[in-house]
Structure formats: structure tokens, C-alpha cells
Backbone as JSON Lines, residues from 0, in Angstrom:
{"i":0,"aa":"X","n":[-39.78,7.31,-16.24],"ca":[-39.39,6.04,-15.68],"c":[-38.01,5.61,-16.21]}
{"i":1,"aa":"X","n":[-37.71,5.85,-17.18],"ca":[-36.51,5.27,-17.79],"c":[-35.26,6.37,-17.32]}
{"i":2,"aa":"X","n":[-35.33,6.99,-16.77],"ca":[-34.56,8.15,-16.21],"c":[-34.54,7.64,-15.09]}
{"i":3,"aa":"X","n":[-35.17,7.45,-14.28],"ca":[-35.17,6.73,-12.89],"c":[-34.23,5.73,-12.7]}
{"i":4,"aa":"X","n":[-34.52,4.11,-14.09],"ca":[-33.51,3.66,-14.23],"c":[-32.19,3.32,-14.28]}
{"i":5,"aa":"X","n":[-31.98,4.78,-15.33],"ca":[-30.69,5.31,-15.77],"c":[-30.51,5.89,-14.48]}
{"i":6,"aa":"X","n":[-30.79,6.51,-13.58],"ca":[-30.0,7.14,-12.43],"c":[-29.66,5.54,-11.53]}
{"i":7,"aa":"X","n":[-30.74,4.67,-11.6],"ca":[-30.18,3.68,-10.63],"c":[-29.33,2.7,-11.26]}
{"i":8,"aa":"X","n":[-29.07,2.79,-12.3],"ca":[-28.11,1.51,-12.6],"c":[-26.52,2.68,-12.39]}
{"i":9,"aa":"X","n":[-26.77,3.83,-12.62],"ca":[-25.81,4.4,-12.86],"c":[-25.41,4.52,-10.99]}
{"i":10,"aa":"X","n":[-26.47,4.63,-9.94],"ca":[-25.68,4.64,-8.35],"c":[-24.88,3.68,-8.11]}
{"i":11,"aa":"X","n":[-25.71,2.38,-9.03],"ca":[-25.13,0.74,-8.63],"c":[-24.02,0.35,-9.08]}
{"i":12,"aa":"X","n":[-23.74,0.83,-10.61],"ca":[-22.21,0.96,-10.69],"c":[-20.99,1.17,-10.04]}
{"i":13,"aa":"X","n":[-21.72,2.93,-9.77],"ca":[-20.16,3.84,-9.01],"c":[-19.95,2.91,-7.84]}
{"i":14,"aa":"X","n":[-21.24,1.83,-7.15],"ca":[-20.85,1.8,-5.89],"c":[-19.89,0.34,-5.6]}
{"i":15,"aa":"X","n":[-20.16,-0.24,-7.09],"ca":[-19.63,-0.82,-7.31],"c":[-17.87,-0.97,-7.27]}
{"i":16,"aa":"X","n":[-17.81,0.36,-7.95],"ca":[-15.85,0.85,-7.76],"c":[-15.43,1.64,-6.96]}
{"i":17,"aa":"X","n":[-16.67,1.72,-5.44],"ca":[-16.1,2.86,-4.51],"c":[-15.12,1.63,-3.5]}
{"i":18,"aa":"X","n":[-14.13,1.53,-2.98],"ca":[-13.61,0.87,-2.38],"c":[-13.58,1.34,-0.81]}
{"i":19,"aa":"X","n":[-13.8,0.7,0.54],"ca":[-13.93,1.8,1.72],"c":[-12.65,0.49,2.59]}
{"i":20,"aa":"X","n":[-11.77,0.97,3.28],"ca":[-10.96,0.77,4.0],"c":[-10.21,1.35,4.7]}
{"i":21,"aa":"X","n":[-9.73,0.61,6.31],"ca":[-9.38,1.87,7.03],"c":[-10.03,3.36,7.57]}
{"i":22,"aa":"X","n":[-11.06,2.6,7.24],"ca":[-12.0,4.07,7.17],"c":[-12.24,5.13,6.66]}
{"i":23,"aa":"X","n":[-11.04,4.6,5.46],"ca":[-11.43,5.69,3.91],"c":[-12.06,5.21,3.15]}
{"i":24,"aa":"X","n":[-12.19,5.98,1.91],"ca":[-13.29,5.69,0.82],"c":[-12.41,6.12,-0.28]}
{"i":25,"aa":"X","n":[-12.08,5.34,-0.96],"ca":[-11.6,5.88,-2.31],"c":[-12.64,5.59,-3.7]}
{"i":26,"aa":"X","n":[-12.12,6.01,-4.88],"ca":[-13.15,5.65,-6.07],"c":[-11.63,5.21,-7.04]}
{"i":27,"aa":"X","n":[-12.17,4.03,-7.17],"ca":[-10.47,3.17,-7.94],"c":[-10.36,3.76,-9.22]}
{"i":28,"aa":"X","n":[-9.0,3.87,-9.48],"ca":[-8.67,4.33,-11.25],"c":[-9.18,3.38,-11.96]}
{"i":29,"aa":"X","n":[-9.87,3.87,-12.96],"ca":[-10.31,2.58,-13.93],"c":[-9.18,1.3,-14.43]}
{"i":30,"aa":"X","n":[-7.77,2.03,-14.42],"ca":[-6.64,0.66,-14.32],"c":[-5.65,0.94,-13.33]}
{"i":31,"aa":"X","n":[-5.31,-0.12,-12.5],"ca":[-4.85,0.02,-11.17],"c":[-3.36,0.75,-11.7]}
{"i":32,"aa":"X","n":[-2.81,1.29,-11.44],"ca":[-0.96,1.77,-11.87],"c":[0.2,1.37,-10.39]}
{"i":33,"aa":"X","n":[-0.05,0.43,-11.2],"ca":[1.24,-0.16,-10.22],"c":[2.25,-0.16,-9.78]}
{"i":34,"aa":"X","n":[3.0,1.0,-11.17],"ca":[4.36,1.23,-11.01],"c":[4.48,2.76,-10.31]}
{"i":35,"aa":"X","n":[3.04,3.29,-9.44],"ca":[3.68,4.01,-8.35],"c":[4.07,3.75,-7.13]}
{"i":36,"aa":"X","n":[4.24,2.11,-7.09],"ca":[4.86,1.74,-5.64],"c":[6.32,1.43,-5.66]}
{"i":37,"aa":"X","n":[6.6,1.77,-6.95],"ca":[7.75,1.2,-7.41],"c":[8.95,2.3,-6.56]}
{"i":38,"aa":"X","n":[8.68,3.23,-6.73],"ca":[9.53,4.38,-5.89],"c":[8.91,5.54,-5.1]}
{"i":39,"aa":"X","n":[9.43,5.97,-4.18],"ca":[8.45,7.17,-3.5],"c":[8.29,7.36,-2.09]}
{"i":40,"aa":"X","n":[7.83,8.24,-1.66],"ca":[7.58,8.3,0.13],"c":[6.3,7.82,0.6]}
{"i":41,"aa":"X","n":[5.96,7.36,1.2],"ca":[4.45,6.88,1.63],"c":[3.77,6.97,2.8]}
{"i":42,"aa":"X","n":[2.7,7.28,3.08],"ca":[2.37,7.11,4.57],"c":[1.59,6.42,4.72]}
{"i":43,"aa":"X","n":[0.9,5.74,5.51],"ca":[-0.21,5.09,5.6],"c":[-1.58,5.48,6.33]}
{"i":44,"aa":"X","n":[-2.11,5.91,5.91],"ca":[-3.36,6.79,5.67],"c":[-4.28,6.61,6.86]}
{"i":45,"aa":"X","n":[-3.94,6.07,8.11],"ca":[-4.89,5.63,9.53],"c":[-3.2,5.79,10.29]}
{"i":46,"aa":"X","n":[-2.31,6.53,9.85],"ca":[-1.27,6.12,11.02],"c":[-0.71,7.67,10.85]}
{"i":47,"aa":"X","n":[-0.4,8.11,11.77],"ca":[0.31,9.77,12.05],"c":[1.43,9.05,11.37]}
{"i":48,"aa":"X","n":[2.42,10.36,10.81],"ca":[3.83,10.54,10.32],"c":[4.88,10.22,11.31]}
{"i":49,"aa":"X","n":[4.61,10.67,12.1],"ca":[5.43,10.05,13.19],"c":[5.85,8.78,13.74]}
{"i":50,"aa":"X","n":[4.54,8.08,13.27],"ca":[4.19,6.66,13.88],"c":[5.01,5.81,12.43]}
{"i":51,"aa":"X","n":[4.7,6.07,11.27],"ca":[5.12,4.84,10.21],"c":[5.36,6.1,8.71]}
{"i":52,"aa":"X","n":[6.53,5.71,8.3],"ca":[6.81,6.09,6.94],"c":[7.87,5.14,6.21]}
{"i":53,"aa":"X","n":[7.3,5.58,4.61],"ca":[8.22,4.23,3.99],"c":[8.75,4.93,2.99]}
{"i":54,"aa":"X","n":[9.83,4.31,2.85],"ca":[10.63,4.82,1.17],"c":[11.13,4.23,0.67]}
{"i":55,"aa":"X","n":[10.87,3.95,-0.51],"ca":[11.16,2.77,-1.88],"c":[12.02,3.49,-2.83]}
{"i":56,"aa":"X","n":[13.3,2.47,-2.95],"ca":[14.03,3.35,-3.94],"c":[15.05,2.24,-4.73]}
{"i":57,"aa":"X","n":[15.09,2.11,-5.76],"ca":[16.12,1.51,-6.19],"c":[15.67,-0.09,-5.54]}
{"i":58,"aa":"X","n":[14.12,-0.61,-5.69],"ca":[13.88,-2.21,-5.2],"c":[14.28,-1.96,-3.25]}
{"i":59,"aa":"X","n":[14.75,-1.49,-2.86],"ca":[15.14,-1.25,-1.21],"c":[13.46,-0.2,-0.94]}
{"i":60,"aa":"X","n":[13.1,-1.22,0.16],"ca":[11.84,-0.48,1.05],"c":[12.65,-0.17,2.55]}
{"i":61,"aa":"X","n":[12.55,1.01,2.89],"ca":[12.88,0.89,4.66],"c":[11.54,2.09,5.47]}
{"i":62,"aa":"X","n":[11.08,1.03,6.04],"ca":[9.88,1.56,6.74],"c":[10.4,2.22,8.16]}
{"i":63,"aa":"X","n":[10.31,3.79,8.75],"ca":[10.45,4.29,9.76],"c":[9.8,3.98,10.62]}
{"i":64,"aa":"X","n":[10.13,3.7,11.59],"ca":[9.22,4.18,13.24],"c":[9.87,4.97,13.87]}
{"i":65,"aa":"X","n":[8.73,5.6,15.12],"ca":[9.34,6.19,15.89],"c":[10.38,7.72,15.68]}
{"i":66,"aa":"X","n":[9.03,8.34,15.01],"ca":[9.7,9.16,14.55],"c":[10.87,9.47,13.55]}
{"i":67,"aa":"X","n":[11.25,7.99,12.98],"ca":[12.55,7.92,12.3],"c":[13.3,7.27,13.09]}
{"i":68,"aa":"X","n":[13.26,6.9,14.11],"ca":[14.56,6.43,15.07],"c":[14.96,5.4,14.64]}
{"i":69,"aa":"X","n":[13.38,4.62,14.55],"ca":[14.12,3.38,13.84],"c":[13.68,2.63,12.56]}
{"i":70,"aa":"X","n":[13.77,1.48,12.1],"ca":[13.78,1.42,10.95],"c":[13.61,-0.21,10.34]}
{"i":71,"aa":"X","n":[12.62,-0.41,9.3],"ca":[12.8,-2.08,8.8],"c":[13.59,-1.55,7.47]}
{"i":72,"aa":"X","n":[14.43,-2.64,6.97],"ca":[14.6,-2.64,5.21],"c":[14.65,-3.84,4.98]}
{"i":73,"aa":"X","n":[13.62,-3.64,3.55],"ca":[13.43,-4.77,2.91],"c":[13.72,-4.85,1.46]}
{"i":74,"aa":"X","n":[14.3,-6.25,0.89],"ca":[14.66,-6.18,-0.59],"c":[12.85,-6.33,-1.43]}
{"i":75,"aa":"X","n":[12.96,-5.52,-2.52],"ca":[11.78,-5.75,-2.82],"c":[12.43,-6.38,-4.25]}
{"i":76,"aa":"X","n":[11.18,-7.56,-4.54],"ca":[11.27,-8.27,-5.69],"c":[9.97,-8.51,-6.5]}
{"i":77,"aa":"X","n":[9.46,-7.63,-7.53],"ca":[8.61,-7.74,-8.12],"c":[7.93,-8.65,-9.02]}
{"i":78,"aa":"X","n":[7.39,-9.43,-8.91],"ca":[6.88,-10.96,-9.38],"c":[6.48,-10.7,-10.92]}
{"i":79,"aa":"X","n":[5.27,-9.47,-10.64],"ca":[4.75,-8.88,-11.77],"c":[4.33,-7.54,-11.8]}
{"i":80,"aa":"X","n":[3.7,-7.16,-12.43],"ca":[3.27,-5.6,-12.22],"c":[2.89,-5.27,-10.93]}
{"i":81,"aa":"X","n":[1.49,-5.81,-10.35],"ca":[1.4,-5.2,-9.01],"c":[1.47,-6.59,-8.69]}
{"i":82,"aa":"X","n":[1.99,-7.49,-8.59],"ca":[2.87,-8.08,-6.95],"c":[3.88,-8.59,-6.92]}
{"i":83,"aa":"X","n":[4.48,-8.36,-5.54],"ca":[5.75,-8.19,-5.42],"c":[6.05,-8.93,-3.96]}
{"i":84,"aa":"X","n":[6.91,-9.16,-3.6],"ca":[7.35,-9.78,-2.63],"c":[8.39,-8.83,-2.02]}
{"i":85,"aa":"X","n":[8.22,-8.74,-0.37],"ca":[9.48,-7.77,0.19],"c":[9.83,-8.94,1.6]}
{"i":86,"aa":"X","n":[11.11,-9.34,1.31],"ca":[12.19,-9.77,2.05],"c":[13.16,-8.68,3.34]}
{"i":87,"aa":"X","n":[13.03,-9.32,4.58],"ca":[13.69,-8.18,5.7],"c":[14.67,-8.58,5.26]}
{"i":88,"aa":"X","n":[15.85,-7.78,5.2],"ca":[17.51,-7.75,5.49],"c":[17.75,-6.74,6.22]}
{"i":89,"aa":"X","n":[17.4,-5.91,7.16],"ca":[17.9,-5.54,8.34],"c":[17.07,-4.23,9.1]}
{"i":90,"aa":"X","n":[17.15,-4.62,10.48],"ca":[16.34,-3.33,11.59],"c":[17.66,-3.37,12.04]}
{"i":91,"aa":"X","n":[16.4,-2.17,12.61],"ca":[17.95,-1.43,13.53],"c":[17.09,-1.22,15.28]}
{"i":92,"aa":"X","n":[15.96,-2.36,15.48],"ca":[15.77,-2.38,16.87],"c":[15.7,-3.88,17.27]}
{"i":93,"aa":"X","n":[16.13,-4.56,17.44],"ca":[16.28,-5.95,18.05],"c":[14.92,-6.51,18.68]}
{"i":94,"aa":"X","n":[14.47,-5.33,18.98],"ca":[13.22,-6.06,19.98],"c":[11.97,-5.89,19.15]}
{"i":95,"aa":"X","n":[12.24,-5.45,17.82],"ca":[11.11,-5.34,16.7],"c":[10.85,-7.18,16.12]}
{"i":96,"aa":"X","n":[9.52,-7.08,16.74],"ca":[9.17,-8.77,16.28],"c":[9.79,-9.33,14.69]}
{"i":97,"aa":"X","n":[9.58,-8.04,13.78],"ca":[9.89,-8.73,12.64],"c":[11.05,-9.45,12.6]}
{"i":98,"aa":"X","n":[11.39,-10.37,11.85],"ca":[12.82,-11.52,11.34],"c":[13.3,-11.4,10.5]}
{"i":99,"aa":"X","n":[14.55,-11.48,10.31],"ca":[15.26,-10.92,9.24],"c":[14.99,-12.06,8.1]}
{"i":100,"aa":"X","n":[14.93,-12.02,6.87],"ca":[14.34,-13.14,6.15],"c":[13.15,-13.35,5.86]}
{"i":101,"aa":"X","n":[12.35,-12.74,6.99],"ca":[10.78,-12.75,7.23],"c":[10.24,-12.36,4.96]}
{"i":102,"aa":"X","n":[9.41,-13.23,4.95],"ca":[8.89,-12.37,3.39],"c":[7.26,-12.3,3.66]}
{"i":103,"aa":"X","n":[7.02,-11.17,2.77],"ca":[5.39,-10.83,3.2],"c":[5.13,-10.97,1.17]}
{"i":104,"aa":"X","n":[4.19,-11.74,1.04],"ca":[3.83,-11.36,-0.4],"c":[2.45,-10.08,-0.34]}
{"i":105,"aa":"X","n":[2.66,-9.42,-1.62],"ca":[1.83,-7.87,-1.63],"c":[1.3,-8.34,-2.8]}
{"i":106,"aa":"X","n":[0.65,-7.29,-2.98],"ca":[-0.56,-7.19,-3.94],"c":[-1.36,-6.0,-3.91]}
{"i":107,"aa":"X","n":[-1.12,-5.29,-5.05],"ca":[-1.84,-4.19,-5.41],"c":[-3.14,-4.43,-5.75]}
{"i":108,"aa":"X","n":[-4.09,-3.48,-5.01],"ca":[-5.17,-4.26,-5.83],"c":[-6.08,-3.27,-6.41]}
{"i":109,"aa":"X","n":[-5.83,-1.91,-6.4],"ca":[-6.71,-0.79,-6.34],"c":[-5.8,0.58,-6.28]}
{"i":110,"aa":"X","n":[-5.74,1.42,-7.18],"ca":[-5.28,2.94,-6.86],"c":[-6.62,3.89,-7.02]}
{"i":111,"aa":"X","n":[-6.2,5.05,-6.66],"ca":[-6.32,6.17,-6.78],"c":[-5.69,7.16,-6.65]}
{"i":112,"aa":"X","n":[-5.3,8.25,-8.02],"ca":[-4.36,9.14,-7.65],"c":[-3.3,8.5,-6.8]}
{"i":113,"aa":"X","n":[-2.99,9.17,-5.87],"ca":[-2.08,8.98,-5.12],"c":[-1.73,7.53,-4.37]}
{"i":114,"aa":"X","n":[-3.25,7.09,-3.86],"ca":[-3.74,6.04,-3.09],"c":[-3.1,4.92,-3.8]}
{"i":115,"aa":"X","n":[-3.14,3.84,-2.87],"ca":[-2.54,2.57,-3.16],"c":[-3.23,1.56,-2.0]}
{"i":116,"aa":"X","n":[-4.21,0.8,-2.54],"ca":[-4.47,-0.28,-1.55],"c":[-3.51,-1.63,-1.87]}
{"i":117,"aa":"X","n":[-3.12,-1.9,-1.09],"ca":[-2.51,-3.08,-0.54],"c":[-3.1,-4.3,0.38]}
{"i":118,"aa":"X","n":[-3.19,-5.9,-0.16],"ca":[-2.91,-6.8,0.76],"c":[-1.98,-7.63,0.64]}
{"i":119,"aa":"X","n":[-1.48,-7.88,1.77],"ca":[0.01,-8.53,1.78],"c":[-0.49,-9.41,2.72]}
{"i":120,"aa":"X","n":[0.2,-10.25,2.61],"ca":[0.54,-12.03,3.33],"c":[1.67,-12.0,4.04]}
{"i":121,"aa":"X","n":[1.45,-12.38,5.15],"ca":[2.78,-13.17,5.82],"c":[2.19,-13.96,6.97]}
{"i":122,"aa":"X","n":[3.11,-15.08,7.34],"ca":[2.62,-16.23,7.85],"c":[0.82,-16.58,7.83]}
{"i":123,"aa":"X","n":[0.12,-16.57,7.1],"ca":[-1.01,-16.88,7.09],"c":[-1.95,-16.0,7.07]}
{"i":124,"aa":"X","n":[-1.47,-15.08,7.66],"ca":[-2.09,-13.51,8.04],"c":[-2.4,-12.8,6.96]}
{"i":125,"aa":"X","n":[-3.62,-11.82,6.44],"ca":[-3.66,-11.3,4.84],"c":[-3.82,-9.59,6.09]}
{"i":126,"aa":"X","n":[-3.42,-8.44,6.03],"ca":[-2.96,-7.36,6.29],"c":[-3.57,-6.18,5.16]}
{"i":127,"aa":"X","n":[-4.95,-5.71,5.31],"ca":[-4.58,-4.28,4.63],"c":[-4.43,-3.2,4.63]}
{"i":128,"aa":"X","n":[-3.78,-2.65,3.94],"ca":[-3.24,-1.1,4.03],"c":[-3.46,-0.43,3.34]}
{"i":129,"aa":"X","n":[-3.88,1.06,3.31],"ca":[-3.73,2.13,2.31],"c":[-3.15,3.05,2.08]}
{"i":130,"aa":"X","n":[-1.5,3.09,1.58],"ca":[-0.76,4.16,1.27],"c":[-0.89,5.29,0.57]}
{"i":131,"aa":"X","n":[-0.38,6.5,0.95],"ca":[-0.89,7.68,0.1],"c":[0.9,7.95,-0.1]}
{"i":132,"aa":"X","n":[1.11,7.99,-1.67],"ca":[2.14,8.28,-2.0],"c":[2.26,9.79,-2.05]}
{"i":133,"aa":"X","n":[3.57,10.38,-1.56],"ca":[3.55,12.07,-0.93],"c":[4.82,12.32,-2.07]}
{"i":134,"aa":"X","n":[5.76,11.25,-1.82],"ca":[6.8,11.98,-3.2],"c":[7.2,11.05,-3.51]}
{"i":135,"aa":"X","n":[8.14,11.59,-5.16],"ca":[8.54,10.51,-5.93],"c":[9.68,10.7,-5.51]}
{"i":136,"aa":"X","n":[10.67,9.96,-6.41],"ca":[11.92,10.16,-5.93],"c":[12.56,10.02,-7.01]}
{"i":137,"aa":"X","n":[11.56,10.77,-8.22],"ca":[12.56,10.85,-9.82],"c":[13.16,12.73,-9.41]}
């Protein structure tokens, strides 16, 4: 009986730190590491390569579309460890809803390995995402 226990407190735990979004499932690092959003290539883990990629370098985010054609950049300003605020300063498609100025506040809230869950704010709206970081850019 006490084995029984021990197996069920021990399911109720893990299921405790399994996180599922997007229709993935990750199992969170026991401490979130924040400073891998700090630089790197990213994709977002429910969206083809084609469709959305991002690269952080030097505080500058510029998110691709469209194959690359086109493009957001944003100043990133880190509040604290994992959150940060990213400000538009410039696309390069006019008819892309975003606004230049536009700010989205982020928030790390969960890694794994590679993984990075994200919710971010803008106008009222809370947005989440799960990036899989592919390269660094040390």
C-alpha cells in the first residue's frame, strides 16, 4: 500500500510541472533560464518556417514573414530577468496591422531545453506562444 502511494503522489507531482500548449507538452526546467531569449533564432513551434521566424541580437528582435520577405523589428527592453518589453520601430510591409510604437509586454514563464513559453500583452489581449530556440548567436 505505501508503494501505491508513493507511485501516486509521485504521478501528481510530474503532472503538476507538465505544461501542454499549442498542442505541445513540455516538462518545465526546474528554474525557468531566461537568458535564452536573450539572443538566438527561434521558431514557433505550431507555425512552419516559412510562415514566422525571429532573431534576437544585440536587444533588436526582427520577426520574418513570408518566407523572409518581410519583416517586424522591435527594440527589446528587459525589465527583469524573464520580462521584457518589445517596442516596433520598423516593418517593411505597410499593410502589416502592427504600429510602429506598438509595445507588447512578455513574460517568460516556463523553459525547457530549448523551449520557451511565452505570454505577452498587448492592448488587452494576453497571446501564448512556444518558441523553440534553433541557434545562438554567440
Amino acid at each position: 500500500m505505501k508503494h501505491l502511494n508513493f507511485l501516486l503522489i509521485t504521478f501528481l507531482l510530474a503532472g503538476f510541472t507538465e505544461v501542454k500548449s499549442q498542442g505541445n507538452t513540455f516538462i518545465s526546467d526546474e528554474e525557468t533560464k531566461c537568458t535564452n531569449m536573450k539572443e538566438g533564432k527561434f521558431l514557433r513551434v505550431d507555425t512552419p518556417v516559412t510562415e514566422w521566424v525571429m532573431v534576437i541580437k544585440d536587444n533588436v528582435q526582427t520577426e520574418y514573414f513570408n518566407d523572409g520577405k518581410d519583416y517586424v523589428r522591435s527594440r527589446l527592453e528587459f525589465v527583469y530577468d524573464c520580462n521584457y518589453r518589445s517596442i516596433v520601430v520598423a516593418k517593411s510591409n505597410e499593410e502589416n496591422p502592427v504600429k510602429l510604437g506598438e509595445v507588447k509586454i512578455n513574460k517568460i514563464v516556463a523553459t525547457e531545453r530549448n523551449l520557451i513559453k511565452i505570454l505577452s500583452e498587448c492592448d488587452h489581449k494576453t497571446t501564448e506562444l512556444i518558441l523553440d530556440k534553433v541557434e545562438s548567436n554567440n
